[in-house]
N, C-alpha and C positions, 0 to 999 in steps of 0.2 A: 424508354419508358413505355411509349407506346405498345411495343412487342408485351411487354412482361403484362400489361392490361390486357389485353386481348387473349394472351392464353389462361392470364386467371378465370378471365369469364369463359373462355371455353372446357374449362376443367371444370367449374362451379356448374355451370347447364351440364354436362357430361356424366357430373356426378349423383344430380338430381335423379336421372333414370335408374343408377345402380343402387341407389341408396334406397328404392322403393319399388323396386323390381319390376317383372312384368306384367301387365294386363292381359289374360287369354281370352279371346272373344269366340265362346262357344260357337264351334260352327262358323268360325270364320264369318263372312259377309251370308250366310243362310241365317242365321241365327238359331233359339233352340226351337228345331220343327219336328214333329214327325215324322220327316222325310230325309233327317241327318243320317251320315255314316259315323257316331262319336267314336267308335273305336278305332276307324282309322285318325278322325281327327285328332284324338288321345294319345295316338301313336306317333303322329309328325309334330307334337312337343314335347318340351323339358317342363316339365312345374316343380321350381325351386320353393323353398319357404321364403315368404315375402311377396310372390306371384299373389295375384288377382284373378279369377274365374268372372265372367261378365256376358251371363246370361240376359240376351235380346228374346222376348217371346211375344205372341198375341195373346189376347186376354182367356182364349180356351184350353193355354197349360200355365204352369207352374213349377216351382223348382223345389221341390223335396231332398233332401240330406238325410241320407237312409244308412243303415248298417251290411255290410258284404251280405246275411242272408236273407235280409228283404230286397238287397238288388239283385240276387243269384232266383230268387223266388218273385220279383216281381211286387213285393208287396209294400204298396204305399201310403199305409192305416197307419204304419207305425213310424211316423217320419221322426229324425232327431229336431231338425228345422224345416219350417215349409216356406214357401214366398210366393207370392203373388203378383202381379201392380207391371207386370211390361217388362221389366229390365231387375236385374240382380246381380249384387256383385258380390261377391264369397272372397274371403279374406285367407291364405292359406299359411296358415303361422306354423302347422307342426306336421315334422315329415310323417309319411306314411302314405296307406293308402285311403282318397276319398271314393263315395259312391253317389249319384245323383241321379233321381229318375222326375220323369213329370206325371203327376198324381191324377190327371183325369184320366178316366177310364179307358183303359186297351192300350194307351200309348208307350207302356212300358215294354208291355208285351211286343209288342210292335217295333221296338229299339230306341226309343226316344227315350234310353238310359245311360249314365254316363260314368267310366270308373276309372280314376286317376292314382297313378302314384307319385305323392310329393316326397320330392327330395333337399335335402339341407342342403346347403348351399357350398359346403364345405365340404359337400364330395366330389370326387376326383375326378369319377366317369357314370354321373347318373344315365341311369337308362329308363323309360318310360315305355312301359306296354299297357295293353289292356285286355281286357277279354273280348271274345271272340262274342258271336250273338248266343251261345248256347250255354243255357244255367248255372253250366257246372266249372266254370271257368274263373280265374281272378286273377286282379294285378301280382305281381311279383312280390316277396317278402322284401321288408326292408331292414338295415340296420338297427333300426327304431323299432318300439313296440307301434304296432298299428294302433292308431288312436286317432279319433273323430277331432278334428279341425272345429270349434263351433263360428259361422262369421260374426263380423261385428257390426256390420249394416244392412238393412233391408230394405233402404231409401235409392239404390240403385249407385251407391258409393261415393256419393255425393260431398263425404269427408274425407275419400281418398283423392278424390280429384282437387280438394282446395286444397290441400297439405301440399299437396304437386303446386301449386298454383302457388302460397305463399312460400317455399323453397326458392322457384323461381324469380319471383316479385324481389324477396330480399336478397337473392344471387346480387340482381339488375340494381339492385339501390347501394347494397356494400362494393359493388366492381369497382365501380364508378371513385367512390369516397376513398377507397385505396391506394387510385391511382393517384388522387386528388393528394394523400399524405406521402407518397414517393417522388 
């Protein structure tokens, strides 16, 4: 009985991860700077739909959600979403590709822009590129019609992380009681 409790709960914790995908943390441990390489970073992940983007910055950028040619053109007047405040978490629900630049001045130009192609989950052999630092360039076509992702929190994801959190809580409280009924 023992055994059979123990791999329930390590199936139920196991599952919580796949069930709510990844967290990419822009820039790795830099966070989002002016001094990032995002196209390579862009290019050493997978972003399936359900993945999370988790933008760390200082209070002198920002995280604008722009269209392919105001990130191929640099122009950040016409943002779809903007964010502010330190930390941002972008929610990535529908495949295709996204584009993300920081709106204070020159930093786009400069590379501190970011172009991802999210892929459904349900494909076989996603690949993920990105463009190159020169204007004329973008992610790869997808199965999908290209379509803007809009996120659903701009508190730094604060309701993705307690969903994880009460997942987890009632794994830990049902484990337990199941065993208790076997």
């Amino acid at each position: 009985m023992a055994i059979v409790a123990i791999f329930l709960i390590l199936v139920l914790v196991l599952a919580t991860q796949s069930a709510y995908g990844v967290q990419h943390t822009v820039g790795d441990s830099n966070g989002w700077t002016n001094a990032g390489d995002y196209a390579t970073w862009a290019a050493s992940n997978t972003f399936n739909v359900g993945d999370t983007l988790l933008f760390t910055y200082s209070g002198s950028h920002g995280v604008n959600v722009i269209s392919k040619s105001d990130y191929d053109n640099c122009v950040t007047s016409n943002a779809l979403d903007s964010y502010t405040g330190g930390t941002t978490t972008i929610n990535l629900k529908q495949p295709g590709p996204m584009y993300f630049a920081c709106p204070t001045f020159g930093h786009c130009s400069t590379g501190m822009k970011l172009a991802i192609n999210v892929v459904s989950q349900s494909s076989n052999s996603p690949t993920t590129t990105t463009p190159s630092d020169d204007n004329n360039s973008s992610p790869p076509s997808t199965t999908g019609p290209p379509t803007q992702s809009k996120p659903t929190t701009k508190d730094g994801g604060g309701s993705t992380n307690n969903a994880k959190a009460m997942v987890v809580g009632f794994s830990l409280i049902l484990a337990p009681l199941f065993v208790f009924m076997c």
